[in-house]
BALOBA-1460 file (C-alpha; in Angstrom, 3 decimals):
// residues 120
<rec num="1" residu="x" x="92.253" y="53.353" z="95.959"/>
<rec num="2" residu="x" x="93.493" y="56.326" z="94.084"/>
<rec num="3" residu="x" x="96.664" y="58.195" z="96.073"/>
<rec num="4" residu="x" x="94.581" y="61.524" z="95.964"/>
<rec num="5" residu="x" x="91.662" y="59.742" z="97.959"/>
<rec num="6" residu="x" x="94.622" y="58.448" z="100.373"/>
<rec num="7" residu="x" x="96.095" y="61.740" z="100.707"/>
<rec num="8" residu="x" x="92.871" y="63.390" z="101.551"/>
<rec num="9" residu="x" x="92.283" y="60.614" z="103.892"/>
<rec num="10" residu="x" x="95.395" y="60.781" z="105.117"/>
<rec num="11" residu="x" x="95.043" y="64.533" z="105.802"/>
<rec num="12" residu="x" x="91.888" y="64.037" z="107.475"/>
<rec num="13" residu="x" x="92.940" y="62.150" z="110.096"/>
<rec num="14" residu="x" x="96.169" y="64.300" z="110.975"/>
<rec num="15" residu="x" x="93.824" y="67.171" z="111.331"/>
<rec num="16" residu="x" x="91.767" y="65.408" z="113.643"/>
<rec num="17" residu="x" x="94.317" y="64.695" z="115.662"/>
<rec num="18" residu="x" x="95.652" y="68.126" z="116.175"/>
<rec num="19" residu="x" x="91.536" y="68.874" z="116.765"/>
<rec num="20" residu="x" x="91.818" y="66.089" z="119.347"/>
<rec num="21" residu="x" x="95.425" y="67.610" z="121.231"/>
<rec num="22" residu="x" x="93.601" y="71.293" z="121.125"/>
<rec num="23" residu="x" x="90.675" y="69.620" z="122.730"/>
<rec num="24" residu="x" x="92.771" y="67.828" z="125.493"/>
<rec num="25" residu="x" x="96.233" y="68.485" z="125.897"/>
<rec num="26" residu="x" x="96.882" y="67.464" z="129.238"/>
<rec num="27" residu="x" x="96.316" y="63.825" z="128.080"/>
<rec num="28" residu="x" x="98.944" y="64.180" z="125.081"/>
<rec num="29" residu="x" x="100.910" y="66.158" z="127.692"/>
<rec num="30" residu="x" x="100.958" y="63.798" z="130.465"/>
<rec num="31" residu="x" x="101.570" y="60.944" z="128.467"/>
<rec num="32" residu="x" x="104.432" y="62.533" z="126.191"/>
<rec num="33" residu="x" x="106.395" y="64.628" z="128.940"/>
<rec num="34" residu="x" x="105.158" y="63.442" z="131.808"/>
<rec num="35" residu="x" x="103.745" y="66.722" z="132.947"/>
<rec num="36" residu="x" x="100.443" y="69.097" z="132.291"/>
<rec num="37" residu="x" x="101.836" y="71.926" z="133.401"/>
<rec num="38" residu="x" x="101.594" y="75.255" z="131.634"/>
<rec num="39" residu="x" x="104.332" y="75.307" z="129.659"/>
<rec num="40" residu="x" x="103.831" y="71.413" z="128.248"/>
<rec num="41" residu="x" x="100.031" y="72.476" z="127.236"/>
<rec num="42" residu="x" x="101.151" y="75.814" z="125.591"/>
<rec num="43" residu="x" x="103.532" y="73.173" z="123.558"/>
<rec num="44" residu="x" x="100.714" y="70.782" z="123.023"/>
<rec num="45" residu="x" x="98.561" y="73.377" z="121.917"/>
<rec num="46" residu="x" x="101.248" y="74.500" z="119.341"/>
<rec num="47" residu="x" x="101.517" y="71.112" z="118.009"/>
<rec num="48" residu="x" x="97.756" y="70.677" z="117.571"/>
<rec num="49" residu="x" x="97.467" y="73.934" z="115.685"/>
<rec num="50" residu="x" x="100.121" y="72.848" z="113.593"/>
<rec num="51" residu="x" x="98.203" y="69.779" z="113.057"/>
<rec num="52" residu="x" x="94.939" y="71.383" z="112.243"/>
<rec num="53" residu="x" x="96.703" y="73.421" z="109.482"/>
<rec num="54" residu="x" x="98.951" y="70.740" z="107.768"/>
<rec num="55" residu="x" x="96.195" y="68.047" z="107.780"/>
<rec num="56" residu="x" x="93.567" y="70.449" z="106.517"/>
<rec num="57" residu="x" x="96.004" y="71.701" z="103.415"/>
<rec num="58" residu="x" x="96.961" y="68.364" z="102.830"/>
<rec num="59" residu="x" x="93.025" y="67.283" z="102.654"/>
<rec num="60" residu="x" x="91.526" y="70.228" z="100.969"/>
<rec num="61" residu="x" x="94.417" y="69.951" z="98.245"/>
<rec num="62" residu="x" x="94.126" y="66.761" z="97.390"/>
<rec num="63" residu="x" x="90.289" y="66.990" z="97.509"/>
<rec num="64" residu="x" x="90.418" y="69.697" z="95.356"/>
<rec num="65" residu="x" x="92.371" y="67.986" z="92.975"/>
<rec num="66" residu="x" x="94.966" y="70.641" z="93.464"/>
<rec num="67" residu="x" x="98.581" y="69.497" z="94.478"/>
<rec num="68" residu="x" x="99.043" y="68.202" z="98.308"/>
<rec num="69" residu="x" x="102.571" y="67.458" z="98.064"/>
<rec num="70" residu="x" x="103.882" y="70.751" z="99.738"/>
<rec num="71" residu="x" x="101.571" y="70.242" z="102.797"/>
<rec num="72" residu="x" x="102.675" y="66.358" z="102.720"/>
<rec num="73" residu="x" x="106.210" y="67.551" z="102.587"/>
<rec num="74" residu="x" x="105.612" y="69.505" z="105.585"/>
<rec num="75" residu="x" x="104.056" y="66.961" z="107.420"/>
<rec num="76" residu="x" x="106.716" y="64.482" z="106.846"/>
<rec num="77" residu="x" x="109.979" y="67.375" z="108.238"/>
<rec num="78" residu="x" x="107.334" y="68.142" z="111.097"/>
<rec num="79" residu="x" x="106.901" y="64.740" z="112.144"/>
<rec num="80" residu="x" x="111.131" y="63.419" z="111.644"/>
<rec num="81" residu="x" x="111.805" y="67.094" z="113.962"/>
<rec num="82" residu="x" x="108.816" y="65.559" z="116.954"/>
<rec num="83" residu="x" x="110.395" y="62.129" z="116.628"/>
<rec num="84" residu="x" x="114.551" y="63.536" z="116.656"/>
<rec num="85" residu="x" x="113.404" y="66.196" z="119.932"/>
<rec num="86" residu="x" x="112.009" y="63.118" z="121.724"/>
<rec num="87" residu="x" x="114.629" y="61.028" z="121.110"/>
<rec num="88" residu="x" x="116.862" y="63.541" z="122.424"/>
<rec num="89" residu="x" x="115.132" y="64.199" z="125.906"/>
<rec num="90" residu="x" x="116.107" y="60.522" z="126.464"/>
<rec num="91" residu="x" x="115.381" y="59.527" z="129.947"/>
<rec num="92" residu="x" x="113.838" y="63.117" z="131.190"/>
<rec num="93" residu="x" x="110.437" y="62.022" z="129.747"/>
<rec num="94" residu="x" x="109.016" y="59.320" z="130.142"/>
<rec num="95" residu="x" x="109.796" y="55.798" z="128.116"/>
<rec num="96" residu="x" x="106.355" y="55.054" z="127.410"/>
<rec num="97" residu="x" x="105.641" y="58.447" z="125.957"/>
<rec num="98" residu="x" x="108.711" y="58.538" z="123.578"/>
<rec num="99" residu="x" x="107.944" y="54.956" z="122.149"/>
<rec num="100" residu="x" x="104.076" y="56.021" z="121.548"/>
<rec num="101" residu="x" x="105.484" y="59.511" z="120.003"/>
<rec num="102" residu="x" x="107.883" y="57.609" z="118.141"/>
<rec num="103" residu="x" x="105.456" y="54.812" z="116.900"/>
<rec num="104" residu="x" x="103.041" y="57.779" z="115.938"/>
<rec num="105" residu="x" x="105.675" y="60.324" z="114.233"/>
<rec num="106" residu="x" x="107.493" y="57.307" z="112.258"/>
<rec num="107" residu="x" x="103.911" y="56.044" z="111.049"/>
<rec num="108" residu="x" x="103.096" y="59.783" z="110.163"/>
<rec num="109" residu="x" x="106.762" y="59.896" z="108.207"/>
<rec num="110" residu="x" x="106.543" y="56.745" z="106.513"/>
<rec num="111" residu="x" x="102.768" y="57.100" z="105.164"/>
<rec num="112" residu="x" x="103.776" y="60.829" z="104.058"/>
<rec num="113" residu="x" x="106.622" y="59.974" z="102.913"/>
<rec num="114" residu="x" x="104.903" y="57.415" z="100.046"/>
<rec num="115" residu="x" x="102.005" y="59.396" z="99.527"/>
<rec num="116" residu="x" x="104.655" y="61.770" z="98.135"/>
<rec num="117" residu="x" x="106.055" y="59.446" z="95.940"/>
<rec num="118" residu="x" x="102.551" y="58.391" z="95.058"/>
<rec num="119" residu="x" x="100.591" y="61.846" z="94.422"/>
<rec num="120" residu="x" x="103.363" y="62.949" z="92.293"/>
């Protein structure tokens, strides 16, 4: 499969997800911080904007046979920050949610990551 098909793919499904935490964000919410409360669904909101927006320029570049690495690039520092901030609440959130965001963010990292190396 060519990397462009994988990045668009790829890009795709990260903008899905953000759709997904926009839709819902007391279930990303709960299950990450341990709380739906206003200020955790303004954050969760935040983060699926972001997601929208970096999966979407990461798709529509690499559809359009234009270059996806900057929004790849992006994706990768925006995912290392989500997994280093949830590493560093330690024990105020809970355990479950910081292994599922971690699990999620390194996957995100790691497939960015070689797409980069791959596109280029």
């Amino acid at each position: 499969m060519r990397p462009s098909l994988l990045a668009t793919a790829f890009g795709g499904a990260r903008a899905l997800f953000g759709v997904a935490v926009l839709a819902a964000p007391g279930r990303i919410t709960r299950s990450w911080v341990g709380t739906d409360d206003t200020p955790a669904l303004v954050m969760a909101r935040c983060l699926g904007g972001r997601d929208v927006v970096l999966g979407a320029g990461t798709a529509l570049a690499a559809a359009r046979e234009r270059d996806p690495v900057p929004w790849l690039v992006a994706g990768v520092v925006a995912d290392v920050i989500d997994g280093a901030v949830t590493v560093a609440a330690g024990d105020r959130i809970p355990r479950r949610g910081r292994l599922q965001t971690l699990a999620l963010v390194g996957a995100g990292a790691l497939i960015g990551g070689w797409l980069v190396r791959a596109v280029d």
